[in-house]
C-alpha positions in Angstrom: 58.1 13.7 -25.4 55.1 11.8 -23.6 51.6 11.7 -22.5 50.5 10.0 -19.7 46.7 9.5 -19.4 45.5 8.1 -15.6 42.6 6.2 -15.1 41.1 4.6 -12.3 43.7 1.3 -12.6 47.1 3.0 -13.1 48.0 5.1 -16.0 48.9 4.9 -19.6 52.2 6.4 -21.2 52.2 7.9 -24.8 56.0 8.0 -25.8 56.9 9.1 -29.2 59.0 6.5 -30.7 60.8 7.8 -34.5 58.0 8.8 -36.6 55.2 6.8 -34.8 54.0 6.7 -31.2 53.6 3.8 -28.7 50.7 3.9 -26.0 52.3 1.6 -22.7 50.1 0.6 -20.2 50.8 0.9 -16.4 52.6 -2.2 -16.7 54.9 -2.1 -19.3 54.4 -5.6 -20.9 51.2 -4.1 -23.5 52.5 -1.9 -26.9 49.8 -0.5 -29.0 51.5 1.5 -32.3 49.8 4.5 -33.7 50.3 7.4 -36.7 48.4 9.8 -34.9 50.4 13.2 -33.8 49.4 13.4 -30.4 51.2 16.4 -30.8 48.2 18.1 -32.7 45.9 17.6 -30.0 44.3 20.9 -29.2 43.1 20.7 -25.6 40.9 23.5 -24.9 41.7 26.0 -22.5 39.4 26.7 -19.3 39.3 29.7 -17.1 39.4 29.3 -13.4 36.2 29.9 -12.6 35.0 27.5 -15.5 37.4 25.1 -13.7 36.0 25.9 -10.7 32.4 25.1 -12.0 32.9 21.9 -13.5 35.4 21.0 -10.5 31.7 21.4 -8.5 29.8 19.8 -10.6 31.6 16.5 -10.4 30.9 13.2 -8.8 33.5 10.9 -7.6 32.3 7.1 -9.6 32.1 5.6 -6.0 29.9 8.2 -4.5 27.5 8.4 -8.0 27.7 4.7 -7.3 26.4 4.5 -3.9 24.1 7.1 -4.8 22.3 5.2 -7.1 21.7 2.3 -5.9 20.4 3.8 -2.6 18.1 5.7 -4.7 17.2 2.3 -6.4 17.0 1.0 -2.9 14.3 3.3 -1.7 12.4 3.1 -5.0 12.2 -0.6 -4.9 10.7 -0.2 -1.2 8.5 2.4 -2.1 6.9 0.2 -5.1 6.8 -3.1 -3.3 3.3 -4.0 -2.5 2.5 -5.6 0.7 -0.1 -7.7 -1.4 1.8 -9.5 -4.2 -0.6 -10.5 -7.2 -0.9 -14.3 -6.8 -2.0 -13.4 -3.4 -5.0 -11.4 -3.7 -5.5 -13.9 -7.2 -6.0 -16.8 -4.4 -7.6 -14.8 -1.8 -10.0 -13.2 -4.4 -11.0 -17.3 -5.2 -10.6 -18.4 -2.0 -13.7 -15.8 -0.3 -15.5 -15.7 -3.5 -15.7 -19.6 -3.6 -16.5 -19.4 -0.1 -19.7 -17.1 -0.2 -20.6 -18.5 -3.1 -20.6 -21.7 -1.5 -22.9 -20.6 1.2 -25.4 -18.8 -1.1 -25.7 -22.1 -3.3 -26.5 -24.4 0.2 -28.4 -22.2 1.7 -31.1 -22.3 -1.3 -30.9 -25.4 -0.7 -31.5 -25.6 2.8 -34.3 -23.5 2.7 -35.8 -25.2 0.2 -36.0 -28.5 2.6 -36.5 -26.4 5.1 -39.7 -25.1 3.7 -40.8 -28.2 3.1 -40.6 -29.7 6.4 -42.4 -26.3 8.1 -44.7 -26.0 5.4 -48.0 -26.2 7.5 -46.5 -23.7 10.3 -45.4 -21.3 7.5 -49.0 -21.0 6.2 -50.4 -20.4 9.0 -47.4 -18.0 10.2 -47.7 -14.3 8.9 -45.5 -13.8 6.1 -43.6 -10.7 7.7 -42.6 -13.2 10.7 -41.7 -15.7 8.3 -39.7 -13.7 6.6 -38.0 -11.1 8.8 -38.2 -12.5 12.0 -37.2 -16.7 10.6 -35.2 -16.8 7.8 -33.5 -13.6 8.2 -32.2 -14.4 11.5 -31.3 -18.0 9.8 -29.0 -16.8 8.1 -26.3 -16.2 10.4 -27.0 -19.0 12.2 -26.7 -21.0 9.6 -23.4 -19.2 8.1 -21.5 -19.8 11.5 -22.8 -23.6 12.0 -21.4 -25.0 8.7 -18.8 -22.8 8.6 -15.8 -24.9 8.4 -17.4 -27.0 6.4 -17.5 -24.5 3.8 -14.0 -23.9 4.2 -13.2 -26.7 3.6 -15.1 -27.6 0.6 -13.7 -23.7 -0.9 -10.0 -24.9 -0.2 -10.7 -27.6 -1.7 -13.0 -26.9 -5.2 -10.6 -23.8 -6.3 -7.4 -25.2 -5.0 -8.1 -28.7 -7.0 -9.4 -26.7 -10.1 -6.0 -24.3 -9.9 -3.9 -27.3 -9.8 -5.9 -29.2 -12.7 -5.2 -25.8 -15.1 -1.7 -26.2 -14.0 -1.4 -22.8 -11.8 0.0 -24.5 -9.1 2.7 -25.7 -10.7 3.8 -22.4 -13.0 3.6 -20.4 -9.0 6.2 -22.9 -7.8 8.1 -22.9 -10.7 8.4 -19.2 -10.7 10.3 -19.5 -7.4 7.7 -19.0 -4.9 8.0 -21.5 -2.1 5.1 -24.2 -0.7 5.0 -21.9 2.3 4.9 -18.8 0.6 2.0 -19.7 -1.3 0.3 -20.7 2.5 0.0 -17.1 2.9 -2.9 -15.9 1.0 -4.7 -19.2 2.2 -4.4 -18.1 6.1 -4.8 -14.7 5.4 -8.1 -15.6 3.9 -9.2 -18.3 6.6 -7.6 -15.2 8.9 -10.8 -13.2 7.4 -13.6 -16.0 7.6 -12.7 -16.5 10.8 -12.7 -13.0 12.7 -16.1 -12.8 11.1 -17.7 -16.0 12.5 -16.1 -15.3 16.0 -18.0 -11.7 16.0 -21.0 -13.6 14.4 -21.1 -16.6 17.1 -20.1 -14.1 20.3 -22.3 -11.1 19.5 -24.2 -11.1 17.0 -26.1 -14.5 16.4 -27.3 -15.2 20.0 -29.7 -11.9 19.8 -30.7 -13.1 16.4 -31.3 -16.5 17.5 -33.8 -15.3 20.4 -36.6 -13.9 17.6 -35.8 -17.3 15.5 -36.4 -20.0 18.7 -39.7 -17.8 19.5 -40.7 -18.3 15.9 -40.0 -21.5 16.2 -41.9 -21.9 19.6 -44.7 -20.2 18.4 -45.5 -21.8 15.5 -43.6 -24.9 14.5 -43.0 -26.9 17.9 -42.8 -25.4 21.5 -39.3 -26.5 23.3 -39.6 -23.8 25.8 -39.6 -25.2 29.4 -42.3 -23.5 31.1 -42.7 -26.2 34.1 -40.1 -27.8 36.5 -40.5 -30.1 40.0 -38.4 -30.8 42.7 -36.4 -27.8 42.2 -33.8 -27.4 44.2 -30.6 -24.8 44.2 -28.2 -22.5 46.3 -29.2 -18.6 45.7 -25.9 -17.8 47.5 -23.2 -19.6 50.2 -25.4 -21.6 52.9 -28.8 -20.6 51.5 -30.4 -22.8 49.8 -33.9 -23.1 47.8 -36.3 -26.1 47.3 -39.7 -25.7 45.6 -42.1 -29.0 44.5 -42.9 -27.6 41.2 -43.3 -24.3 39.6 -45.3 -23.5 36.3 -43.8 -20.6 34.8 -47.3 -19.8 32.5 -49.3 -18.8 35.8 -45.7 -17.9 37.6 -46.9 -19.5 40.6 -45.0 -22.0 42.6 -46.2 -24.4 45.8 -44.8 -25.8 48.6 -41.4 -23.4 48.9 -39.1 -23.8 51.3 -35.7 -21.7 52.0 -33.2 -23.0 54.7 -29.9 -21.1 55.6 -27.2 -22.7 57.0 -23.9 -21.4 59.4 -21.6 -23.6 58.5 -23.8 -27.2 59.2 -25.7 -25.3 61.6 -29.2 -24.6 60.2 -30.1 -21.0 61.3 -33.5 -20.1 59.6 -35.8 -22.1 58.0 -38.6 -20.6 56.1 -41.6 -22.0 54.4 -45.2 -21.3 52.3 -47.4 -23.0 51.0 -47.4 -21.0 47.8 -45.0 -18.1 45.8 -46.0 -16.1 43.2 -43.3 -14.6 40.9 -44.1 -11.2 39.7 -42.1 -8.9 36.7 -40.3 -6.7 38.8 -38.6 -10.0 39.8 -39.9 -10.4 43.0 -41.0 -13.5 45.1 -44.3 -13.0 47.1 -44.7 -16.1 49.9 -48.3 -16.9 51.0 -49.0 -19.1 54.1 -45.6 -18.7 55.4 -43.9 -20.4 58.1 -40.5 -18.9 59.9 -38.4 -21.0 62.1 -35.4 -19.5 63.6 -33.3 -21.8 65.5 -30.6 -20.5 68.3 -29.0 -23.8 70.2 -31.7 -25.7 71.5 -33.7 -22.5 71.0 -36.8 -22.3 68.7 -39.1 -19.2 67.8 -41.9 -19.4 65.1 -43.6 -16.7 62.6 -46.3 -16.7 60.5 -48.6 -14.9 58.5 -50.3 -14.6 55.2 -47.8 -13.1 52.9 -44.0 -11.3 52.6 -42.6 -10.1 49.9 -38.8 -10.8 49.3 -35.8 -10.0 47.4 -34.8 -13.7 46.7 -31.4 -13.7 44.0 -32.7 -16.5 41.4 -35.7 -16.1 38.4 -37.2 -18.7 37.2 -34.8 -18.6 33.9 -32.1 -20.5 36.5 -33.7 -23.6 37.1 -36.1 -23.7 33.9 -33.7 -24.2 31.0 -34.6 -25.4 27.8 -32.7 -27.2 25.0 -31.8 -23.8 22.9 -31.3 -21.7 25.8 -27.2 -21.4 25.7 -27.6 -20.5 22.0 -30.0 -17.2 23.0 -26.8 -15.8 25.1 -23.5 -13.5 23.7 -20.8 -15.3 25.0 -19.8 -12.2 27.9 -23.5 -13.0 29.0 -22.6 -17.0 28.7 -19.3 -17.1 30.8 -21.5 -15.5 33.7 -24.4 -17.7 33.6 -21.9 -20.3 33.7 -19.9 -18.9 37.0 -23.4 -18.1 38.5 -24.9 -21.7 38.4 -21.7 -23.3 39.1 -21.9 -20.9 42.3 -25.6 -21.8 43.1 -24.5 -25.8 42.3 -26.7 -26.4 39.6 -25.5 -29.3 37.7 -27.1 -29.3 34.2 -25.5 -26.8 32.5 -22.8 -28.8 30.2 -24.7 -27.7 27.2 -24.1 -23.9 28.5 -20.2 -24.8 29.0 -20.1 -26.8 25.4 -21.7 -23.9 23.6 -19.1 -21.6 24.9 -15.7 -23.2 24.3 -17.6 -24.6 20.5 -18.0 -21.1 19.5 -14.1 -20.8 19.7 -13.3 -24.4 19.0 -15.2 -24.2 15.5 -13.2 -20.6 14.8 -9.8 -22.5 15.0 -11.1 -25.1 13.3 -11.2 -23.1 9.8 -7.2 -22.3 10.0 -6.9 -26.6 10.2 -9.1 -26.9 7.4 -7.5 -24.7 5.3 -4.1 -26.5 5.9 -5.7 -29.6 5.3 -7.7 -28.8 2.0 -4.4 -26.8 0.7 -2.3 -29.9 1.2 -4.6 -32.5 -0.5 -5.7 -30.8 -3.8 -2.5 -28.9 -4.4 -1.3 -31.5 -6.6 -2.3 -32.4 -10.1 -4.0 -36.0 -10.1 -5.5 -38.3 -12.5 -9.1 -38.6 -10.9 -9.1 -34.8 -11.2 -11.3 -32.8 -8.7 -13.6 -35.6 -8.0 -11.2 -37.2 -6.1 -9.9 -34.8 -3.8 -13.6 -33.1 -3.7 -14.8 -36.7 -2.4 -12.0 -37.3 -0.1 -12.8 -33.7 1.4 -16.2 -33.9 2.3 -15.1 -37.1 3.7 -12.7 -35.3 6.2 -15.2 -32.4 6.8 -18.1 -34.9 7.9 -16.1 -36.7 9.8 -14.4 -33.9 11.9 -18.1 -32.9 12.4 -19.1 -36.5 13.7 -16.1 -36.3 15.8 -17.2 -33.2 17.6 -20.4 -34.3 17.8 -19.2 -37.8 20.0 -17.2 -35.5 21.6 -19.7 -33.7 22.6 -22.0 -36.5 24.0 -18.9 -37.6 26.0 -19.2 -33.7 27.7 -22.7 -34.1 28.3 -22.6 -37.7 29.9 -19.7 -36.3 32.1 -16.6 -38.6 31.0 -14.6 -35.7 30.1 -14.7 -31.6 30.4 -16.2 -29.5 28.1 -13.6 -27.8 26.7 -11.5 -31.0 26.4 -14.6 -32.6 24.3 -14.3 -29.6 21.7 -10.7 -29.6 21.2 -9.6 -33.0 20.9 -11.2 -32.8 17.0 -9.2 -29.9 16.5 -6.2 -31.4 18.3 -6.5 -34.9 16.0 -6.6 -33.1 13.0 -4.2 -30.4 13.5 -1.9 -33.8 13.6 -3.3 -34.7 10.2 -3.0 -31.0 9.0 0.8 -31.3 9.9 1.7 -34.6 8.1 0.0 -33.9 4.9 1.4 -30.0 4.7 4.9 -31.9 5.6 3.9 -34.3 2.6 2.7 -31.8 0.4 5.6 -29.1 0.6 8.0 -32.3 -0.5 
């Protein structure tokens, strides 16, 4: 008499040998000797339909298997965070530093600040001081050192991470150099979508109630006279007055001449022209020539109103202007001067590609603060605290030569504000390359 027992492998044979039985494997070549009568086994017996039930109820290993670990699968998806907690530890440091940074030199800043406008302060009412100054400062003063205090957050809480030894247990626990970028870009992702809103929409309005503060009661920089002015209103027209005083909006000595080609066609001059706020030149004393061949015919009288396209804001800019202007209402200043052939308005094109030259400047920053004070050294923070305000001055410098260079005409605008970025997004590179070693 035997048994025989399958399993998954083969099967095992229960043979009853004299008084004892021997269990073979599949193969033969294993014995295992036992007293048991497997003849006393009562196997219980089951109806069909209990069969039938149980039969249903069953699930093949593989299948309960495959089952299983899809089910794992999906769970493990489901629970993964897109934030891990080391990131939102580093961004949570990274912007908190950051503000916190800004809020500490800023009460600085106005401190000196108030003691260089002290006089105009007094004598300004408080409400304008307040609202209408330093409320509006704010922003403008956010945006304007904003890399710098990038830089200087990277920096601090990066060097202080590394000194308690944080860096090193986040490596350790497998997380790659250029993992732990992430949280660091996602961060300088953040401070830099809000400057770029700040400097293209919302500062230049801001800025407009500051300069007339500062126009009104500290020092006037508006330009409210101009002489020899001379530009193109549109294609072959062209515009020359001796001098205009935008306080009494009166100009003298006007004269207009439009040209076919390098034909003059109409020339037509006054003595005077008044500019009223419906935007509207009035001539007085006016002379009109109008010249066909060798063909001349003259008109005067005492006064004509026109509809001449320029204001007075086109030829009489001042120092702060470009910084009063979103940058939609910047690009077509630009394109309309360029188109009337005015030629001082670098400080209009430099103000425009700075406001995204300093926004790309923060990701460098990062990469470059990240890479210096990641690693635990003996001077501590000092050291890597000194060597970065070192960098951040100096990339300010930088721009600021570059910018000179713009101005004097040796190179383009937008070339003067990226080469910083360009030279230290090289730097950025090598000391990442070093770092991540």
């Amino acid at each position: 008499m035997s048994l025989i027992r399958r399993n998954k492998k083969g099967s095992d044979s229960i043979v009853q040998n004299s008084n004892q039985w021997e269990i073979l494997n599949s193969e033969g070549d294993q014995v295992t000797r036992s007293d048991i009568d497997f003849t006393q086994i009562k196997v219980p017996q089951l109806s069909p339909e209990e069969m039938q039930e149980t039969a249903s109820e069953v699930v093949p290993d593989n299948e309960e298997a495959k089952t299983s670990t899809t089910d794992e699968n999906v769970d493990k998806k489901l629970r993964k965070p897109w934030i891990k907690r080391f990131d939102a530890y580093i961004m949570k440091k990274f912007l908190g530093t950051f503000f916190f940074i800004i809020l500490l030199l800023f009460a600085i800043i106005v401190m000196f600040d108030i003691n260089e406008k002290l006089d105009a302060m007094l004598a300004a009412p408080l409400k304008e001081t307040v609202f209408k100054y330093f409320l509006n400062f704010i922003p403008y003063f956010m945006n304007q050192f904003a890399p710098l205090f990038v830089f200087i957050s990277v920096i601090y809480f990066t060097s202080k991470m590394a000194d308690h030894s944080e860096i090193i247990a986040i490596l350790s626990s497998g997380i790659s150099f250029k993992r732990l970028t992430v949280p660091y870009l996602v961060s300088a992702t953040i401070i830099a979508l809000i400057t770029l809103i700040l400097a293209l929409y919302i500062i230049p309005p801001a800025n407009v109630k500051r300069i007339e503060y500062t126009n009104q009661w500290v020092k006037n920089k508006r330009v409210d006279y101009g002489d020899n002015i001379q530009l193109q209103i549109r294609p072959g027209v062209m515009v020359f007055m001796a001098r205009y005083d935008n306080i009494s909006r009166h100009g003298s000595r006007i004269s207009i001449d439009e040209y076919d080609g390098n034909i003059l066609k109409t020339r037509l001059t006054a003595a005077d022209a008044n500019y009223d706020t419906l935007g509207r030149w009035k001539l007085m004393n006016y002379e009109l020539r109008r010249f066909n061949g060798e063909k001349e015919s003259l008109t005067k009288g005492q006064s004509m109103d026109t509809l001449l396209d320029f204001t007075p804001r086109d030829f009489l800019i001042a120092k702060n202007d470009q910084e009063m202007l979103t940058s939609p209402e910047l690009r077509r200043y630009i394109n309309e001067q360029k188109r009337r052939g005015v030629a001082n308005i670098q400080q209009f094109e430099i103000e425009y590609e700075k406001r995204f030259a300093m926004t790309a400047a923060a990701f460098i920053l990062t990469i470059i603060g990240l890479s210096l004070s990641s690693r635990k050294v003996r001077g501590g923070m000092g050291l890597n605290i000194g060597i970065g305000l070192l960098l951040s001055f100096s990339y300010i410098l930088f721009m600021t030569v570059t910018q000179t260079f713009a101005v004097n005409g040796y190179t383009s605008p937008r070339v003067a504000m990226w080469i910083p970025n360009i030279l230290y997004l090289i730097i950025a590179f090598i000391l990442y390359r070093k770092a991540s070693r």
